[in-house]
Backbone bond lengths (Angstrom), bond angles and torsions (degrees), N, CA, C in turn:
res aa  C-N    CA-C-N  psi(-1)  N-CA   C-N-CA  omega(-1)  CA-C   N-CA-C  phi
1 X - - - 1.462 - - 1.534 109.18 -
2 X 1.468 111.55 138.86 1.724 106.78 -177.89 1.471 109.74 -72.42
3 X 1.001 114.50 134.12 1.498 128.66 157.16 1.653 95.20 -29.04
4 X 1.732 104.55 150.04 1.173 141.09 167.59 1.498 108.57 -100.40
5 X 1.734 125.60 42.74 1.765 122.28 -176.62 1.467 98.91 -128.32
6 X 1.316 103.20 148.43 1.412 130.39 171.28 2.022 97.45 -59.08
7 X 1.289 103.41 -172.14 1.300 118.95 -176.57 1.437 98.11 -101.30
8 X 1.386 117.56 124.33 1.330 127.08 172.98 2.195 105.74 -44.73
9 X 1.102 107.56 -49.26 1.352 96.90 166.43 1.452 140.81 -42.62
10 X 1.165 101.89 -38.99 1.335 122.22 168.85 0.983 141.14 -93.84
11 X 1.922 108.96 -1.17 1.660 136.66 148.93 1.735 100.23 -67.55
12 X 1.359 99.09 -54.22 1.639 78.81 -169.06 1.803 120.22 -67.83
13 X 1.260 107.04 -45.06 1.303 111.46 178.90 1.684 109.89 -48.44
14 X 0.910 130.09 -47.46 1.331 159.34 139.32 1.932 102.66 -9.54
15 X 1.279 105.79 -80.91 1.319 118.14 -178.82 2.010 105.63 -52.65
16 X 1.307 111.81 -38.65 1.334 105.35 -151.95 1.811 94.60 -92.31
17 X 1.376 123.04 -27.89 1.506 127.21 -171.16 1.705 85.39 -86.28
18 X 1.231 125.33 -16.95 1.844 103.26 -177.87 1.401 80.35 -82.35
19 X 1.400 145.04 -55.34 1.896 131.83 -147.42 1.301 103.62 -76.04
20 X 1.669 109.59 -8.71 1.686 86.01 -170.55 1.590 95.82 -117.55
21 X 1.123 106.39 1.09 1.850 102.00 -173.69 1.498 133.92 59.41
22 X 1.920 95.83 41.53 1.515 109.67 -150.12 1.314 107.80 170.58
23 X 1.710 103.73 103.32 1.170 107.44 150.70 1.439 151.20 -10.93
24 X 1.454 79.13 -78.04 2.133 107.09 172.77 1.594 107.00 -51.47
25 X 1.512 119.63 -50.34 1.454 94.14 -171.36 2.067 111.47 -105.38
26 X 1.236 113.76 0.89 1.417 105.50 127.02 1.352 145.24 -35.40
27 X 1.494 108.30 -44.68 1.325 112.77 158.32 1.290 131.25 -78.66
28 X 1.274 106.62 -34.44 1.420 123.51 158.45 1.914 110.37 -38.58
29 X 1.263 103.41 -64.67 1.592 120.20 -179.11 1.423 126.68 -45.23
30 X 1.796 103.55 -38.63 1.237 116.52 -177.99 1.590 118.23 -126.49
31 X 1.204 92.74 14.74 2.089 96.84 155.42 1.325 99.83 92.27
32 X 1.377 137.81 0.74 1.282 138.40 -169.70 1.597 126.56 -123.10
33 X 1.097 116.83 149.71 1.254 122.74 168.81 1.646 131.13 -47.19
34 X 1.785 114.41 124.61 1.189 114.81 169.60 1.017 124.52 -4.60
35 X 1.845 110.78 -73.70 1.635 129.13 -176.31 1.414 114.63 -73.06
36 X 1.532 109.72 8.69 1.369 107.09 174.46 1.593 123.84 -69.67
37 X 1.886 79.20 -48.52 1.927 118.43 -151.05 2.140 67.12 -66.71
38 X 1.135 102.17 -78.71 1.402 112.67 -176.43 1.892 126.12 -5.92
39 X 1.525 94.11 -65.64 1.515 105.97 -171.02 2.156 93.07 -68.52
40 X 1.047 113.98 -28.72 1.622 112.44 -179.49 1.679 110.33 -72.33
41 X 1.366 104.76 -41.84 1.712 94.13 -172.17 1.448 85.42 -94.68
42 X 1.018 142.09 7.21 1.817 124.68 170.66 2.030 101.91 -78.06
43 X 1.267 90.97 -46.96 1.503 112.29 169.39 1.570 121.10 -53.36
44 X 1.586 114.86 -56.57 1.424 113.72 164.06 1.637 104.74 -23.10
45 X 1.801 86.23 -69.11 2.204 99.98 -138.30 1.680 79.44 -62.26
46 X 0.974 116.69 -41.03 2.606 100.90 -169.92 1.799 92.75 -52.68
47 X 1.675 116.31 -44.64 1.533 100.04 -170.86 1.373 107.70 -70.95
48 X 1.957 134.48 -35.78 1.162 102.73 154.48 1.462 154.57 -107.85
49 X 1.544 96.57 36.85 1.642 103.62 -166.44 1.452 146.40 84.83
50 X 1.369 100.62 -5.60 1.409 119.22 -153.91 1.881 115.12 -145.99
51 X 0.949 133.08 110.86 1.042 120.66 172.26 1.469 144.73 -62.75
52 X 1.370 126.65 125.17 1.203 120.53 176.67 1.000 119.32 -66.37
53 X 1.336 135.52 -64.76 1.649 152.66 -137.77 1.708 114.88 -126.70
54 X 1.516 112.12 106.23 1.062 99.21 170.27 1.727 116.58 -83.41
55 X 1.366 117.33 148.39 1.070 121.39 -151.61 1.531 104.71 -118.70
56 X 1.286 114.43 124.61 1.712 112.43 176.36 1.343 111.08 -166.16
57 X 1.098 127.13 -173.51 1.149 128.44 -123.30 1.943 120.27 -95.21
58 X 1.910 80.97 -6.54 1.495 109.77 -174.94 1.411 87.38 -101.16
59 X 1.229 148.74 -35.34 1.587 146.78 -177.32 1.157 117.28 171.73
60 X 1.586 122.96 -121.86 1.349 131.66 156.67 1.394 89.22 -154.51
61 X 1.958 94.46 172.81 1.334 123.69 -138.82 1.809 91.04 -138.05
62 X 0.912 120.80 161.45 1.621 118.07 173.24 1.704 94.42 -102.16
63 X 1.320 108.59 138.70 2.001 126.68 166.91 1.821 88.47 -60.43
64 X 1.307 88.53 163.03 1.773 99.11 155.35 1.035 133.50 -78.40
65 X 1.705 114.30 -1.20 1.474 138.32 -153.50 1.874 89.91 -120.73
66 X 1.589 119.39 -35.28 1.015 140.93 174.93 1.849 113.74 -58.84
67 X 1.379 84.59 -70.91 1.705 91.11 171.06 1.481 126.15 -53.78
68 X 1.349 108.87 -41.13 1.640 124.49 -171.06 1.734 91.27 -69.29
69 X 0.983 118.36 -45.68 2.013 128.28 -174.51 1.882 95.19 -57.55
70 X 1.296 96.34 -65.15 1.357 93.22 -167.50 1.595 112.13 -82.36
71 X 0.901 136.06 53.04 1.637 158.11 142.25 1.314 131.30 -92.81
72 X 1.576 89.20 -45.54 1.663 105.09 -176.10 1.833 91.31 -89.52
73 X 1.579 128.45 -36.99 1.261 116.54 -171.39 1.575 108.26 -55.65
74 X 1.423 101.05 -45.41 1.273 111.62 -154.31 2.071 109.12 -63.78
75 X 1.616 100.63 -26.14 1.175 117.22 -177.81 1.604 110.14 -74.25
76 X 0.868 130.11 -22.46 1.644 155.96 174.64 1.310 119.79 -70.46
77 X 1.759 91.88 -75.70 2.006 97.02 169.54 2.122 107.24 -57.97
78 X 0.887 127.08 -29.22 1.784 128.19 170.81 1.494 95.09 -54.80
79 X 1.628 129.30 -72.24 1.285 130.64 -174.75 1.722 112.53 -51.33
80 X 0.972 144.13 -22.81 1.377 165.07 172.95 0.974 95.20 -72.82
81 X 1.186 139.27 -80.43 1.558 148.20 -165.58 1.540 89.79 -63.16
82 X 1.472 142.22 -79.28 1.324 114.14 -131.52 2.016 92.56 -97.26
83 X 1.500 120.99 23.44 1.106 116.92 143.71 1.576 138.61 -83.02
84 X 1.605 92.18 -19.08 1.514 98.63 175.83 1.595 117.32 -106.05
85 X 1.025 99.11 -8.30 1.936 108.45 162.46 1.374 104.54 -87.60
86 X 1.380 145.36 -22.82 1.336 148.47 124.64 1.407 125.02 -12.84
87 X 1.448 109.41 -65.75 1.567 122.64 -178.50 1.291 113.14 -86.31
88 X 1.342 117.67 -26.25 1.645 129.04 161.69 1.887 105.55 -47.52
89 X 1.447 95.45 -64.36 1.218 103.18 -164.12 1.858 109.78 -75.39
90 X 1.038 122.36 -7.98 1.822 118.97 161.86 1.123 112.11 -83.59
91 X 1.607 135.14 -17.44 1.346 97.54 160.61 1.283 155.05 19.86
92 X 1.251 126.46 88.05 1.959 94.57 -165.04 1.207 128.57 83.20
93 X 1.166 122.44 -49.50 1.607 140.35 -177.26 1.022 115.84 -58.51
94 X 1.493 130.80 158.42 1.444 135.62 150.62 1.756 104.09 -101.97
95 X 1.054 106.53 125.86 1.856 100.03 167.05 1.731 104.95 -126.06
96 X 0.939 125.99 159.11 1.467 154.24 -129.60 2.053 88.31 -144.33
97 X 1.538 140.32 57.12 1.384 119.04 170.05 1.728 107.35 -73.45
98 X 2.014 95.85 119.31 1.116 97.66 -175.80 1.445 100.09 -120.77
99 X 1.551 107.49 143.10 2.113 117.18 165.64 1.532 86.14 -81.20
100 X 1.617 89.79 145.04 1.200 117.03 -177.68 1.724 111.68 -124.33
101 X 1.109 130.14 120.65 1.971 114.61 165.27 1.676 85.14 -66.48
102 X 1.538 107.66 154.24 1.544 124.50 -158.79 1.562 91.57 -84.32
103 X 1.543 135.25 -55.25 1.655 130.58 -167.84 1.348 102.09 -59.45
104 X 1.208 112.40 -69.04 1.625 132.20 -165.69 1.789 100.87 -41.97
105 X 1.157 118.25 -45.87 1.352 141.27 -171.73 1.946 106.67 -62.82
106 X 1.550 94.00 -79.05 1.526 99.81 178.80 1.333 117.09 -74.63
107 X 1.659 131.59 -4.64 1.422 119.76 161.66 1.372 118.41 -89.41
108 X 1.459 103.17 -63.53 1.048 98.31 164.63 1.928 154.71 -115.44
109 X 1.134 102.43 20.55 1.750 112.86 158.80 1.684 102.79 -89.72
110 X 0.917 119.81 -45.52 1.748 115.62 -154.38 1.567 84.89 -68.26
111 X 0.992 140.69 -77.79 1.197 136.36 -145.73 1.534 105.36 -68.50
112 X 1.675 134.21 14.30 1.727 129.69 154.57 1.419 92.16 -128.39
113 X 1.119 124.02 30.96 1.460 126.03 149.41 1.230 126.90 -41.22
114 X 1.571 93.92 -52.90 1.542 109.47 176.18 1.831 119.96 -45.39
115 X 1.303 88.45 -76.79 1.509 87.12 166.09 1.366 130.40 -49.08
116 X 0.919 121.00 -13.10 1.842 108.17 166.81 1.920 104.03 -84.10
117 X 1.207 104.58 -26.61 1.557 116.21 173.71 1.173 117.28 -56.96
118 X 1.913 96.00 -54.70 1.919 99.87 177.42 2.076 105.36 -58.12
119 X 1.404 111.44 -45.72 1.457 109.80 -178.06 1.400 114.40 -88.68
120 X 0.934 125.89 41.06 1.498 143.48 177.02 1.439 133.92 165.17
121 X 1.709 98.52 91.48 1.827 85.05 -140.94 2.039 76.59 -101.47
122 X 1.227 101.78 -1.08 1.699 97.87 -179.22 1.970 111.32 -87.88
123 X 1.621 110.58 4.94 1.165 119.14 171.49 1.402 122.68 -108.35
124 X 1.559 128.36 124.96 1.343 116.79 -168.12 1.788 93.93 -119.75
125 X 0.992 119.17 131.59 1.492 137.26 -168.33 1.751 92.20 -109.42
126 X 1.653 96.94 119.77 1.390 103.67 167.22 1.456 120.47 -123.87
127 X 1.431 116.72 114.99 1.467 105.54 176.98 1.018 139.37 -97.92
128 X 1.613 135.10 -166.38 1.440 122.01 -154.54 1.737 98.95 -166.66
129 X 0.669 128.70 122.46 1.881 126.63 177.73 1.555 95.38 -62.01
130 X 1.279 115.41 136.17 1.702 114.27 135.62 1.520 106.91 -173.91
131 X 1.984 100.04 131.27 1.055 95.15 -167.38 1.534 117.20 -127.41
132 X 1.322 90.83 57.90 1.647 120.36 -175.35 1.593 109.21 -143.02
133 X 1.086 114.50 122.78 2.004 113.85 162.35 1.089 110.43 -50.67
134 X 1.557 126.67 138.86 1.257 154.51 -174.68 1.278 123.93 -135.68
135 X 1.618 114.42 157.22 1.732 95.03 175.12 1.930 109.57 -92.03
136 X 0.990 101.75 152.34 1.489 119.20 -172.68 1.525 100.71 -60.22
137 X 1.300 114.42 -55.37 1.932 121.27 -175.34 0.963 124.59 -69.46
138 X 2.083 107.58 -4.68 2.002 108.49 164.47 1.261 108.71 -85.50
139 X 1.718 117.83 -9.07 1.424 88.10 -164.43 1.733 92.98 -145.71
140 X 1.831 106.91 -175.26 1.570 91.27 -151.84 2.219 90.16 -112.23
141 X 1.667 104.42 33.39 1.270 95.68 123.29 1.639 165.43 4.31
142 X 1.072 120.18 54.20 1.769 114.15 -177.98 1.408 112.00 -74.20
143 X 2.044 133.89 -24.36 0.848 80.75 161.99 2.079 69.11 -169.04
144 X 1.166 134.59 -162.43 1.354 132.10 -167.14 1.393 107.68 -164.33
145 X 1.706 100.02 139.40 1.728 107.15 -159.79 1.445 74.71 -94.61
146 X 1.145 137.29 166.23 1.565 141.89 -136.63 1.893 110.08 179.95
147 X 1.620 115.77 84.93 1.498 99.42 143.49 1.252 141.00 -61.59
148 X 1.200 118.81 112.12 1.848 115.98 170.28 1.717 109.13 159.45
149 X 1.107 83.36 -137.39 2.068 79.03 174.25 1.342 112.94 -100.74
150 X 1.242 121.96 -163.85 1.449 124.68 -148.78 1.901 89.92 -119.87
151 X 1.401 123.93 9.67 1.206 115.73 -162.57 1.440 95.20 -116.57
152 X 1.520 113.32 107.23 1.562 135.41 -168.95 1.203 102.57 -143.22
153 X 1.419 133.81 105.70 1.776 141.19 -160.60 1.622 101.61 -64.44
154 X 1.063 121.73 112.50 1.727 118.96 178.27 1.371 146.85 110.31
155 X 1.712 78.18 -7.16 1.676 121.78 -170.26 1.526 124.01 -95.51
156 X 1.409 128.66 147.93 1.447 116.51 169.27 1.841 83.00 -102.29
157 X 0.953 121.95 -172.19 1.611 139.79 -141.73 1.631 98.01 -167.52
158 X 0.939 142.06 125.51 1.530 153.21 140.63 1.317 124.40 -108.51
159 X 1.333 127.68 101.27 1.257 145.16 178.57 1.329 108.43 -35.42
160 X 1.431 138.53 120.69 1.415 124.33 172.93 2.101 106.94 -106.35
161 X 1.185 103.95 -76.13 1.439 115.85 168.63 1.807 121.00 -161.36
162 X 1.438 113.63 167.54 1.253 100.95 -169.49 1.523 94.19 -113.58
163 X 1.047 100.45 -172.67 1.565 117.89 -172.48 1.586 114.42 -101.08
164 X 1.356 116.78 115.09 1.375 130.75 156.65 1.287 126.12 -94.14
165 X 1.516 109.48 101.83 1.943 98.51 -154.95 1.761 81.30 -97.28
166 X 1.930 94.50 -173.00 1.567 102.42 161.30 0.888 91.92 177.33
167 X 1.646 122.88 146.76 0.913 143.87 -158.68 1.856 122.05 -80.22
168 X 1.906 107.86 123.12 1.321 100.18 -154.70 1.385 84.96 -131.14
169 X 1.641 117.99 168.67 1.140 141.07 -174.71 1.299 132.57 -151.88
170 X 1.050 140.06 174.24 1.895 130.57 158.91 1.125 98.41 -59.16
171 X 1.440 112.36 163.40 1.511 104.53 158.60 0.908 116.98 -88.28
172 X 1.493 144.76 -6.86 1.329 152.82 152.13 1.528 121.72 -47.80
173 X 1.111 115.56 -7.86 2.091 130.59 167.82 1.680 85.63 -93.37
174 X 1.518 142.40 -63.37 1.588 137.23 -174.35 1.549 101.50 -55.42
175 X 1.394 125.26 -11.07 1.497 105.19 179.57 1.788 132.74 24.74
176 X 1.477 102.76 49.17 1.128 122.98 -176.26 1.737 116.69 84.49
177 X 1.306 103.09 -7.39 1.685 98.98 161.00 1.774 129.39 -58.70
178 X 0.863 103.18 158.37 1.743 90.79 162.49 1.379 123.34 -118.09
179 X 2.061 119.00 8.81 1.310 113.23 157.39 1.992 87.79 -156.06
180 X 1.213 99.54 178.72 1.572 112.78 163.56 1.382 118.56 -109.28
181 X 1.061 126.89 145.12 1.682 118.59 143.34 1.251 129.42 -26.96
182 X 1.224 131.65 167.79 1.414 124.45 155.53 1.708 108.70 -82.91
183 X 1.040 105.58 -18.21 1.895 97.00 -175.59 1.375 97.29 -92.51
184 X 1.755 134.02 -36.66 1.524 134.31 171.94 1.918 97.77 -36.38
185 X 1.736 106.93 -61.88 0.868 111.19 179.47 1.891 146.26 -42.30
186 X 1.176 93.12 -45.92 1.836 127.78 162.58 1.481 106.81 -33.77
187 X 1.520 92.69 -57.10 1.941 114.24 -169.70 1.252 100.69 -63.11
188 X 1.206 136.90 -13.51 2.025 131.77 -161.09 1.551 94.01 -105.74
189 X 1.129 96.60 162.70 1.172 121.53 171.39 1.920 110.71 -62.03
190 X 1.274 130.94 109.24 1.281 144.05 -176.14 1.226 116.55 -87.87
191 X 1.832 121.14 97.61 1.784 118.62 169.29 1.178 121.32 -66.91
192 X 0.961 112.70 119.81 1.533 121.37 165.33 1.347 136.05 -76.27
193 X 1.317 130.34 122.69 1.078 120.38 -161.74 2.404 98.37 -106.69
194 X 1.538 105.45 112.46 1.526 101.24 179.34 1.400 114.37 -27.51
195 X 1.147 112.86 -59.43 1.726 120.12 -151.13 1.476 103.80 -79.49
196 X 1.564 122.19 3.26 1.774 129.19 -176.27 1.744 91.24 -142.14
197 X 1.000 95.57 76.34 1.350 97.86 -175.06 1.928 106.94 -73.00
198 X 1.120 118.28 -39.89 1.448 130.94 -170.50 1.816 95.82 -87.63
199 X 1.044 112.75 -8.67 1.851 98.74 -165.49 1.667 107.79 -68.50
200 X 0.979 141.90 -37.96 1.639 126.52 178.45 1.969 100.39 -63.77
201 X 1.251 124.47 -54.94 1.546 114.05 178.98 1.547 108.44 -70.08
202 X 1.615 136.81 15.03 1.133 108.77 160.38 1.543 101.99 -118.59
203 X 1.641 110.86 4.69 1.471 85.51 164.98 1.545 115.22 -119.21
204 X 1.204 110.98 20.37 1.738 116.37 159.88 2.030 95.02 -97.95
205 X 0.989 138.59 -7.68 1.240 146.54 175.73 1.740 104.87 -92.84
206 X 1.733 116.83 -13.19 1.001 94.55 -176.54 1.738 89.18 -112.17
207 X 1.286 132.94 18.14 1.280 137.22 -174.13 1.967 87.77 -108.48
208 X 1.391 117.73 -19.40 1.777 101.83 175.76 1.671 89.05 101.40
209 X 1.380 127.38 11.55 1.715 116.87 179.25 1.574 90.62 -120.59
210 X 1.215 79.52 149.22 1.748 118.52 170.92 1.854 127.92 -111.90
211 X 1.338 102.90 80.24 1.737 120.83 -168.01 1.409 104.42 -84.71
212 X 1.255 93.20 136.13 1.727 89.35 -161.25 1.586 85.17 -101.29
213 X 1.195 147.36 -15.04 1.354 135.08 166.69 1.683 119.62 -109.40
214 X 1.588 109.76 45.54 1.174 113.42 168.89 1.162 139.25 -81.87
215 X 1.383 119.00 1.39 1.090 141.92 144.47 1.435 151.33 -90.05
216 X 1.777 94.02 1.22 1.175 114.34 -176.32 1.827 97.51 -91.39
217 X 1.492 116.22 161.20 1.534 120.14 153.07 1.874 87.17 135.63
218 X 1.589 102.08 166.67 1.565 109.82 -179.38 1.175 110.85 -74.59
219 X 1.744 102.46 143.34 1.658 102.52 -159.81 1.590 93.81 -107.93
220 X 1.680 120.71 142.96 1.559 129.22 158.52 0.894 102.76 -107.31
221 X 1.710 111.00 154.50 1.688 114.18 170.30 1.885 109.77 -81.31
222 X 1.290 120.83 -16.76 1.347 114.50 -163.07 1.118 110.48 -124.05
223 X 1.620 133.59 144.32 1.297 122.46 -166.23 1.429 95.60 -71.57
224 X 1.127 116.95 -23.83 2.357 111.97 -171.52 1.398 95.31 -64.65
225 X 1.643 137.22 -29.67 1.506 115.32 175.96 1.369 109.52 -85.85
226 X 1.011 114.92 -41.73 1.827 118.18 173.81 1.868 103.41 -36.63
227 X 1.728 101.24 -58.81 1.732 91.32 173.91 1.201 116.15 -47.17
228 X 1.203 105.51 -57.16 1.834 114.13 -166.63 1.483 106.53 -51.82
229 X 1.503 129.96 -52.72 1.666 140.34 172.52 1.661 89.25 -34.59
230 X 1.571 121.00 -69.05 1.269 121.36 -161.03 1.290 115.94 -58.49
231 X 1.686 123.46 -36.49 1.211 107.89 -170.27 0.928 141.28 -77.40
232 X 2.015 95.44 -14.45 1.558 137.55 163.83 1.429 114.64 -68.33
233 X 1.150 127.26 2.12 1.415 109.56 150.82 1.667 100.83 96.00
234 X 1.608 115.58 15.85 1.439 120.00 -154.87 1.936 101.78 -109.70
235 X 1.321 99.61 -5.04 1.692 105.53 178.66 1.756 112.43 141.01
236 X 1.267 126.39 -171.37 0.962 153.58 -170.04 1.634 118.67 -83.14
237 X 1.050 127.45 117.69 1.821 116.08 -173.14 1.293 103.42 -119.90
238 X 1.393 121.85 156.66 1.408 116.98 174.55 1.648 104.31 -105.81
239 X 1.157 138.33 83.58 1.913 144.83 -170.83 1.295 102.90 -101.04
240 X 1.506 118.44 135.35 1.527 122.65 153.46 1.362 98.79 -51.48
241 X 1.558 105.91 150.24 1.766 113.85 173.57 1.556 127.15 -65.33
242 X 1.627 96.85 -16.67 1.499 118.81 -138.30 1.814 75.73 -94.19
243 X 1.523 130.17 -35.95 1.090 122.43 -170.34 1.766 115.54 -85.67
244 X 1.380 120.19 0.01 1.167 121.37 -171.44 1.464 112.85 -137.92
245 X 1.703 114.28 45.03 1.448 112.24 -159.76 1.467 112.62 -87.23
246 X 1.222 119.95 -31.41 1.368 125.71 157.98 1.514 111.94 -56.43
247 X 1.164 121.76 -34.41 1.631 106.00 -170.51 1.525 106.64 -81.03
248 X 1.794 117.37 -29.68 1.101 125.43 170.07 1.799 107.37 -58.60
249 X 0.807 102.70 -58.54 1.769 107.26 -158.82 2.088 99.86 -72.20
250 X 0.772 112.05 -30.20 1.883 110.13 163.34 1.358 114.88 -79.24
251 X 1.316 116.44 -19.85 1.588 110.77 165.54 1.788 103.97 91.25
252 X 0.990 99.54 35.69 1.585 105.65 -177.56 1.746 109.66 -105.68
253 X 1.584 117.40 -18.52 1.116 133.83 170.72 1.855 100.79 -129.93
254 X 1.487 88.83 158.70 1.931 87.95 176.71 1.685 87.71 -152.49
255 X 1.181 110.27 127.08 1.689 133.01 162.90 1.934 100.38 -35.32
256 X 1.344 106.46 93.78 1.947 113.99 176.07 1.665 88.32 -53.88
257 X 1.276 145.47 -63.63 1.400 146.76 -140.61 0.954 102.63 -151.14
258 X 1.195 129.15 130.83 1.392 141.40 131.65 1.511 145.26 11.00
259 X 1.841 85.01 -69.95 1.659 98.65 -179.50 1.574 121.89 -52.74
260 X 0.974 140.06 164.35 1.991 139.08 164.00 1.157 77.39 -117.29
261 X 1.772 96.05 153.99 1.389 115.63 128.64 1.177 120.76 -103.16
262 X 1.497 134.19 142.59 1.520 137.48 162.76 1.803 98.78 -67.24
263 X 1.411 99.07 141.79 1.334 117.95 162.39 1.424 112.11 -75.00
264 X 1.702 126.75 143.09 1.056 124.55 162.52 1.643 112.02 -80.92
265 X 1.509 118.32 -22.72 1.397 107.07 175.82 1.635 97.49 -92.63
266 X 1.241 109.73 -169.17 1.747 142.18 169.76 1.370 128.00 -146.28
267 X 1.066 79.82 168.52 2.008 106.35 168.45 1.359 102.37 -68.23
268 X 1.073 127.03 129.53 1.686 127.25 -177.87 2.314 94.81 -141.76
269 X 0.932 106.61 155.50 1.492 123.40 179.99 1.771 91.19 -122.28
270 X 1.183 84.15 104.09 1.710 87.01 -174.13 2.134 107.54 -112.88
271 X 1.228 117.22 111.45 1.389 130.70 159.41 0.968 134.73 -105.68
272 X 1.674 117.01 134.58 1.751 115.61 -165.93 1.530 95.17 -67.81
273 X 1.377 107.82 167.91 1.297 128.24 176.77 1.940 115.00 -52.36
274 X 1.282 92.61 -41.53 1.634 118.18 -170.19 1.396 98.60 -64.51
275 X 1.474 120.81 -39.66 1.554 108.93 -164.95 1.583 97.29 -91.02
276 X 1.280 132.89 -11.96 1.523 126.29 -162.79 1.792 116.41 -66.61
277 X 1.550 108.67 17.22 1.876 93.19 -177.71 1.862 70.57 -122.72
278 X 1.399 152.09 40.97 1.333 149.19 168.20 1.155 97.55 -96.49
279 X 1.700 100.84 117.59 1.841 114.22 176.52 1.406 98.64 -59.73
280 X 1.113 129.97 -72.06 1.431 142.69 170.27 1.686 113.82 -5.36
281 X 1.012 112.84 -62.20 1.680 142.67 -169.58 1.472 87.08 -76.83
282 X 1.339 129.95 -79.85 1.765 138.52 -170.53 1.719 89.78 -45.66
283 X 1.293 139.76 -79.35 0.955 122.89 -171.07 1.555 130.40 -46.07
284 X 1.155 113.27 -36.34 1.631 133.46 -175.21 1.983 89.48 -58.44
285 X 1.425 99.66 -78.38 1.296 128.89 179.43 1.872 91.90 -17.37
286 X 1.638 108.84 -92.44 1.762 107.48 -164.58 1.514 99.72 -64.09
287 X 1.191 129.48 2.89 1.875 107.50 168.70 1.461 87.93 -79.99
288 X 1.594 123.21 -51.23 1.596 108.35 -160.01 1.537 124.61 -69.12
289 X 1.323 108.38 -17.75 1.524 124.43 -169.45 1.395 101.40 -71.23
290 X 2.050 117.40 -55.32 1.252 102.74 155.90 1.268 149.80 -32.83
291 X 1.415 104.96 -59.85 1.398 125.50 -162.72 1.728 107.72 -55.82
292 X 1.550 103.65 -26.46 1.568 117.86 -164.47 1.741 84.94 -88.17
293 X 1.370 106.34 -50.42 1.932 105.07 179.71 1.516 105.36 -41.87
294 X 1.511 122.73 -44.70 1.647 117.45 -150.64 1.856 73.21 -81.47
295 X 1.289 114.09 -75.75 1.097 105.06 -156.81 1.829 140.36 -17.46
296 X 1.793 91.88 -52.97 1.609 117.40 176.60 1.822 98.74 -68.58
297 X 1.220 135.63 -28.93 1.363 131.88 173.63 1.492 96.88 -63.79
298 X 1.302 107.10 -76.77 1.735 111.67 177.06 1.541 119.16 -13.05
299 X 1.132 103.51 -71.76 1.532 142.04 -169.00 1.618 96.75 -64.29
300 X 1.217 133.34 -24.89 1.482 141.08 -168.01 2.008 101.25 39.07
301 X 1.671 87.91 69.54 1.553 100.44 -172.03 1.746 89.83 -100.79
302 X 1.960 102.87 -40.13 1.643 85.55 -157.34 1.599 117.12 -73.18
């Protein structure tokens, strides 16, 4: 069945006389004649019925029906463009499009990036935030670094590491201490992190206490605002260390307690079935599987 779309010509001309509020330098913009830009958006509004531009004697004006069109066009022709400067730019290439959770991602993958670069300088790894499960066949995905369990319908799963949080603060909540109690702790104000919704009651549950407001306090979706809440003086967070080592080591955060809890979920490198014979992906894949091995040795995680 034919598509229901205007002529890409007449999207852009279209797109560039709605941003500039003007014919004349639309044409100006795109190499063409006044009566060009003209005879195309006269053409648009007959293909959709409706007028864009009221027209008079000072210029034209965008409809409300006009403006609302050219918002969504304009959002469209961007996706167009930075898909084909995309496919322009692989050429030749192998690239690796990977979902990323945003902390886990910018603390710690980006910074041994390098080294998969130095041992694969013919692989370009592109990432993407998302910190929700998705299906693999909406989107153009090869493969997603993944908090939670390893049970993703279609998927192989690679164990990376789990999370040992503990509880951190300004040092201005220690008021010259160098740790809290767990019950000092209880009494403060408790950050919540969305996506660990249960983590403050399972690690006063793993100390043998029962907090009847451990679930209460303002919730962030990302551990980087949870730091930021903490460093601001706004309460107590429960963060792996491994994600806040700069804030630890400048003294802008200080470890409230001691204890960790281990996470029952993890970090998993999760790929559909379909992409698993991709040199690209197989290589990406055993640099990261290591890198998480040296690390958890390092770390005296395993």
């Amino acid at each position: 069945m034919r598509r229901k779309i205007p002529s890409t010509a007449a999207l852009i001309a279209f797109e560039s006389a709605a941003r500039h509020q003007s014919f004349t330098k639309a044409a100006d913009e795109l190499a063409l004649t006044q009566s060009a830009i003209c005879r195309q958006i006269a053409g648009l509004e007959e293909f959709l019925g409706l007028e864009l531009f009221r027209r008079s004697r000072r210029g034209v004006k965008l409809t409300e029906a006009g403006l609302a069109y050219s918002r969504r066009i304009a959002t469209q022709l961007d996706a167009v463009e930075r898909d084909t400067l995309a496919v322009m730019g692989q050429q030749g290439a192998m690239t690796v499009e990977l979902a990323i959770v945003p902390t886990f991602g910018t603390q710690w993958l980006v910074p041994r990036l390098k080294d998969f670069q130095r041992l694969h300088p013919e692989v370009t790894v592109n990432l993407t935030n998302r910190t929700r499960p998705f299906l693999f066949a909406d989107t153009d995905f090869d493969a997603a670094l993944y908090f939670g369990d390893a049970e993703w319908s279609g998927t192989r799963a690679d164990f990376l590491m789990h999370e040992n949080s503990v509880p951190v603060c300004s040092p201005a909540l220690l008021e010259g201490r160098s740790s809290l109690d767990a019950e000092s702790i209880a009494r403060l104000p408790l950050l919540q992190q969305t996506t660990r919704p249960y983590a403050w009651r399972q690690w006063f549950s793993s100390l043998g206490m029962n907090v009847a407001r451990d679930l209460s306090g303002p919730r962030y979706e990302l551990f980087s605002m949870l730091a930021q809440a903490a460093m601001h003086e706004m309460g107590v967070a429960l963060i792996p260390p491994f994600l806040i080592q700069r804030e630890l080591a400048d003294g802008h955060l200080m470890v409230a307690h001691p204890h960790s809890f281990r996470s029952d979920k993890a970090y998993y490198l999760i790929i559909p079935e379909r992409k698993l014979e991709s040199a690209a992906l197989g290589a990406f894949r055993d640099w990261l599987v290591d890198a998480a091995h040296q690390y958890r040795s390092e770390a005296g995680l395993d």
